[in-house]
N, C-alpha and C positions, 0 to 999 in steps of 0.2 A: 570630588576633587577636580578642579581646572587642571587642563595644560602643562601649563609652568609648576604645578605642585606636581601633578604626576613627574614631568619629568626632574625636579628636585632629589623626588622620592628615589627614581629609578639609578640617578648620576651617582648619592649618595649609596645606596646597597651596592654598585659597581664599585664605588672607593672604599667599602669596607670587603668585599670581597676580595682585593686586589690586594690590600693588608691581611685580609686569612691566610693568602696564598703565600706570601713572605714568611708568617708563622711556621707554617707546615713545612716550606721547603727551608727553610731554620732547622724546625725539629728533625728532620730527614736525615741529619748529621754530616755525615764524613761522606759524600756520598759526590763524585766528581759532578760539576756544574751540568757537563756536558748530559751523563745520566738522565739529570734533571730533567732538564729542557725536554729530552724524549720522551719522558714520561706524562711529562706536564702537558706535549702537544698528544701526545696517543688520546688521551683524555679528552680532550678539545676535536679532535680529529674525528672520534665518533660520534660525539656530541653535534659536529658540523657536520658531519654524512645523513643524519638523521634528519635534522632539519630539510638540510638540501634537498631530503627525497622526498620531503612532506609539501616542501611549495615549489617542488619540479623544477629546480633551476638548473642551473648548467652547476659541474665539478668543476671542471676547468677554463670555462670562461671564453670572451670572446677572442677569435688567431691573434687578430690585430693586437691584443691588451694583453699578450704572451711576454713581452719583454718588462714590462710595467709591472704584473703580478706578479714574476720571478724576482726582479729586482724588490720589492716590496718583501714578498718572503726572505731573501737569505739576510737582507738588513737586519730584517724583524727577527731570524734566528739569532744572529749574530749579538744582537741588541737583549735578546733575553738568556743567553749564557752568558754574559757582561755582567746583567742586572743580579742572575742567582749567580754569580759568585760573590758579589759587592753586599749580598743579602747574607752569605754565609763569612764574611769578612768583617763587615762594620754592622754597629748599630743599627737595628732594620729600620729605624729613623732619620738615619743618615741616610742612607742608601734609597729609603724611598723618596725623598727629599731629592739627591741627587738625580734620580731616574722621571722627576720631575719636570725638571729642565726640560726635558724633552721637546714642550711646545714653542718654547724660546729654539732652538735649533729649526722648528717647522718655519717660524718666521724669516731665518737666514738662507733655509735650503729654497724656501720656495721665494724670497730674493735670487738666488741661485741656479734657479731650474724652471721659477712657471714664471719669472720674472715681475713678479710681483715686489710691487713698490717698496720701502721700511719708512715709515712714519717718524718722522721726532720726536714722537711720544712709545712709539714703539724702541727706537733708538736708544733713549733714555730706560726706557725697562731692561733692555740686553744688558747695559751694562751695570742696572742696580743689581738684577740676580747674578749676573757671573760673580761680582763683586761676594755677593752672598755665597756659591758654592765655594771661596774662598777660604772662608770662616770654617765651612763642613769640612775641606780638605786638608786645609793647615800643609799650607806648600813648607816642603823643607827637603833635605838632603836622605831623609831616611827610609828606609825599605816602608814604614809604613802607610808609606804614600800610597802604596804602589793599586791598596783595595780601594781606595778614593779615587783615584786617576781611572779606574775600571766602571769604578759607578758612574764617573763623566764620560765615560766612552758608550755607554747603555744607554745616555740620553741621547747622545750624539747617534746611533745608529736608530733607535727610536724613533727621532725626530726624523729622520729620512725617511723610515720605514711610513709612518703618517705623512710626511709628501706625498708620498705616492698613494695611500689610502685616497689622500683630498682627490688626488687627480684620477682615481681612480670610481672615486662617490658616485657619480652620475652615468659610467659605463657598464658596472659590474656589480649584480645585486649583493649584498653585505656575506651575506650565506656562502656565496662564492667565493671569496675574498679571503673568509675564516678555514676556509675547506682545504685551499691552494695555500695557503700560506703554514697549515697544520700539516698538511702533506709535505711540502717543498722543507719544510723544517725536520721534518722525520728522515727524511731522507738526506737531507746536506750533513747532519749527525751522525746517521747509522756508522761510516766507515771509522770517522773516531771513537765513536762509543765500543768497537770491538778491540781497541786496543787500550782503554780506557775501565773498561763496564766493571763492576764488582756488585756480586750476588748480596741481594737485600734482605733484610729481615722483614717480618710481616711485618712489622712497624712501620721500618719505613719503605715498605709501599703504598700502604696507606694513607699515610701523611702526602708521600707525590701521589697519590690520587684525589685524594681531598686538594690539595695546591692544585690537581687539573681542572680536577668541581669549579671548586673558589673562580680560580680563572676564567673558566668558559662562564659562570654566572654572571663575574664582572664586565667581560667582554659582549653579551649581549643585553645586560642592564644597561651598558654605554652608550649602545645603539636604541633601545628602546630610549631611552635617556633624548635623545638627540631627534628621535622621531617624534615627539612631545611638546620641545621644543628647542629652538635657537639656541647656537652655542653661545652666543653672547651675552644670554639671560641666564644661564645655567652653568656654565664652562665653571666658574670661581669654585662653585660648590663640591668639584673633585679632589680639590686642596683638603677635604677632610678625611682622606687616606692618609694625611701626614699625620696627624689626632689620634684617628686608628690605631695607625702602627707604634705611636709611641705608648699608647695605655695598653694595646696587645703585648708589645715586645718585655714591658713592665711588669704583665702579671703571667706571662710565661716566660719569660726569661730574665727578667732582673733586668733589664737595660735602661739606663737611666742618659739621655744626652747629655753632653757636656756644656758649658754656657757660652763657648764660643760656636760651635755650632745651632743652638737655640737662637743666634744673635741671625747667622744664616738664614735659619727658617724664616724670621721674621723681614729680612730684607726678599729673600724669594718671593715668596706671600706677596707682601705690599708690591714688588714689581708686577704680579699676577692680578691683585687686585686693581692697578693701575691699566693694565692691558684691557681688563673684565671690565671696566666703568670708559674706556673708549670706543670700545668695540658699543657695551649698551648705548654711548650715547649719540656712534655713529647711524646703528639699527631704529637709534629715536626719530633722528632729523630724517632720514630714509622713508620712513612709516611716517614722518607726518608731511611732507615734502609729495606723496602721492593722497 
């Protein structure tokens, strides 16, 4: 395999991992968000200590890139008790769809933060997919909104939380990054989780352990994903986490979308596939320009 196929291969097992993980913390039931999230980073946390000691990096990274990795952590917590509530709320195809967005928000914050430009063509994609999470949310006056309005808020911190990954890319090896951010999440949690926690069944600890698996596999398929190759060759190919989760959600739980959000995915998508064929055919004229 080339390159580009390896990293296909590895982007894809990362988007269907990240749909396992939505399953399992589904099946985990009744079981507060917040729980969750602790469970899911405990998993990750040894998963990332392990590695860490295997290629000797640092835990906690460099003094100066202290406010950077914290701010990146409590986002990223924040951002992933948002996303498993919205997962235990709506359709896990809705919700993964939702927490999609994500990379549209990296485009505004890092307009916002690293001062990076917004394209006309990028311009134009913000507002095909918001237009689209539209369809998924179905604005109205009624309490139902309210698990729709949470999955938009899981992209919105998300996408912050990968601001600060970008800017962080080139100071702080990836290992560190997953270490500090599983740590800083366990710990931003713990004081609610004791007023919160409820004693689990073997069941579902299992399930948040397989959801920690699923996650930590996807989170470092992303990075092998990326070290393969360019995101702007491979980036589109994560969109088949939405696939995923709908033929997951279907044969373990019945969940069938409805056709005003199907209308959603399809507007998201195409805004996604519009960004994917800019960015490829800015990386063209770049590579043939030298």
């Amino acid at each position: 395999m080339n390159n580009k196929s390896k990293g296909i291969l590895y982007i894809i097992i990362s988007a269907f991992g990240f749909a396992a993980m939505g399953i399992f913390v589904k099946l985990a039931g009744d079981v507060p968000s917040i729980e969750k999230t602790f469970y899911r980073n405990l998993v990750s946390l040894v998963l990332a200590f392990i590695l860490t000691v295997i290629h000797k990096e640092s835990f906690f990274g460099k003094r100066e890139n202290q406010k950077y990795l914290l701010a990146r952590s409590i986002l990223g917590a924040i951002g992933t008790i948002a996303s498993f509530y919205a997962i235990d709320n709506l359709v896990l195809s809705d919700a993964t769809m939702l927490n999609k967005l994500s990379p549209f928000f990296v485009i505004i914050f890092s307009f916002l933060f690293l001062k990076e430009k917004i394209k006309p063509s990028q311009a134009v994609a913000l507002i095909v997919a918001f237009s689209g999470s539209l369809f998924i949310i179905k604005p109205g006056f009624s309490s139902d909104i309210f698990p729709s309005l949470i999955g938009l808020a899981s992209a919105v911190f998300a996408g912050a939380a990968y601001t600060f990954v970008r800017f962080l890319g080139g100071r702080e090896k990836f290992y560190t990054i997953v270490f500090y951010f599983s740590f800083i999440s366990i710990l931003s949690v713990l004081p609610f989780l004791i007023f919160v926690y409820e004693p689990l069944t073997l069941s579902q600890f299992l399930y948040l352990m397989g959801a920690g698996i699923f996650a930590s596999i996807s989170q470092f398929s992303l990075t092998a994903a990326y070290k393969y190759s360019p995101a702007s060759e491979i980036s589109i190919y994560d969109y088949t986490q939405i696939l995923f989760a709908a033929i997951l959600g279907f044969l373990f739980l019945k969940e069938v979308p409805d056709s005003l959000s199907i209308v959603g995915y399809i507007l998201i998508i195409s805004a996604s596939i519009g960004i994917f064929l800019y960015n490829s055919h800015k990386a063209k004229k770049l590579k043939d320009k030298f």
